[in-house]
C-alpha positions as semicolon CSV with decimal commas, in nm:
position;residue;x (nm);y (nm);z (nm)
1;X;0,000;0,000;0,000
2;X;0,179;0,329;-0,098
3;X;0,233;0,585;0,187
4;X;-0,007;0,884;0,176
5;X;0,139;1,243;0,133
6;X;0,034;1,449;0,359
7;X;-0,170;1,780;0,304
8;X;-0,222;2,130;0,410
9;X;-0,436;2,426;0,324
10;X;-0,345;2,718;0,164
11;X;-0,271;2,969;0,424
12;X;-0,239;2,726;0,700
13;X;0,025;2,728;0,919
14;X;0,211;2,367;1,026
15;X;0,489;2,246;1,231
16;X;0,797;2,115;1,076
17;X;0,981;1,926;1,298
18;X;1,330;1,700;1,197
19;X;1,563;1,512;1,376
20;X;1,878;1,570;1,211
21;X;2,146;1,332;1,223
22;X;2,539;1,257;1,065
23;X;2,691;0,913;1,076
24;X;2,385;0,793;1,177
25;X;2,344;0,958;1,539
26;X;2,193;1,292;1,660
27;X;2,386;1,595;1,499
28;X;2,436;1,844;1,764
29;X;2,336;2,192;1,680
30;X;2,513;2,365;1,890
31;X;2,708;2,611;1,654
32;X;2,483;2,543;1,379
33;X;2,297;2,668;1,107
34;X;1,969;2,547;1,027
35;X;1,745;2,590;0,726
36;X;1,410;2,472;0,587
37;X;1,397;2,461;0,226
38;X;1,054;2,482;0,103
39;X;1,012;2,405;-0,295
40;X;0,704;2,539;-0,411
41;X;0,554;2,375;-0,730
42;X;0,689;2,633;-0,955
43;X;1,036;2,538;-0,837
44;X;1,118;2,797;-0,650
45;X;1,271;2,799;-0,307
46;X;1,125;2,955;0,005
47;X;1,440;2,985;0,284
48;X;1,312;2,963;0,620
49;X;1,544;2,963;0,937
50;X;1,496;2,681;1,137
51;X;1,480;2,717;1,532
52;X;1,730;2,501;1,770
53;X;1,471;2,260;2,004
54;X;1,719;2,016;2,126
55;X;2,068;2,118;2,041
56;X;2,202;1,756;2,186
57;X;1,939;1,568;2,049
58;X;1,990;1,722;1,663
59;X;1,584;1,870;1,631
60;X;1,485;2,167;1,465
61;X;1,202;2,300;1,343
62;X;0,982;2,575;1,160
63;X;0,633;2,681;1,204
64;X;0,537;2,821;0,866
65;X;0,363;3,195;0,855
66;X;0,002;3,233;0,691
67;X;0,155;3,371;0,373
68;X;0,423;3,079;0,318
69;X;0,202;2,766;0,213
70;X;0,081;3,024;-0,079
71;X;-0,012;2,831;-0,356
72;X;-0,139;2,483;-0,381
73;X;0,006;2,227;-0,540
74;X;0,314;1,980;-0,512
75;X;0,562;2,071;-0,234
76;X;0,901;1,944;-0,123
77;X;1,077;2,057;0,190
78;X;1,439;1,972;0,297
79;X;1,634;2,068;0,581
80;X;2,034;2,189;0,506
81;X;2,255;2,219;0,787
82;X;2,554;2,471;0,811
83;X;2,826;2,387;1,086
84;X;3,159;2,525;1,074
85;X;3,267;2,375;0,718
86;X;3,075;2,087;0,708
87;X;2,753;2,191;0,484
88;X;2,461;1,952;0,445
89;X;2,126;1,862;0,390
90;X;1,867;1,605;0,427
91;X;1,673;1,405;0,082
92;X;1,340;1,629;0,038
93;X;0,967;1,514;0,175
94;X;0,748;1,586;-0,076
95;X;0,366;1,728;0,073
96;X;0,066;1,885;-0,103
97;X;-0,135;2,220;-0,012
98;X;-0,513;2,236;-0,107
99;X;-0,702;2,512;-0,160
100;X;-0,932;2,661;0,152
């Protein structure tokens, strides 16, 4: 049975929450820079600064503003990760946004 994408609404506003990792255990964020890459169905990128939960623990997140889910359509977001010289960046999720 294929996995269902999941959906928002146009103007909504959602939680993105990762748990980053490197090597296979929690990357800590201490001194790092994180970013949520939102690709909107046009292909364009919306950069979105990602906020430090658990430094230790490697989670982040974003909660998106009213006017960022702006159009509907196919979405992708990823999550890159800037930490001294090491630059990174998880495989996209892909998502949909509906109309109201």
């Amino acid at each position: 049975m294929p996995a269902t994408v999941p959906y928002y609404t146009v103007g909504s506003t959602k939680k993105f929450r990762a748990t980053i990792t490197k090597d296979a255990v929690a990357w800590n964020l201490t001194s790092a820079i994180v970013t949520f890459v939102f690709i909107k169905p046009d292909g364009s990128q919306l950069n979105r600064s990602g906020t430090v939960e658990n430094a230790v623990g490697g989670i982040a997140y974003y909660v998106t503003l009213t006017t960022d889910l702006s159009v509907k359509g196919a979405w992708s977001v990823y999550v890159k990760v800037v930490d001294g010289a090491i630059d990174d960046a998880s495989n996209p999720v892909e998502f949909l946004v509906h109309d109201r």
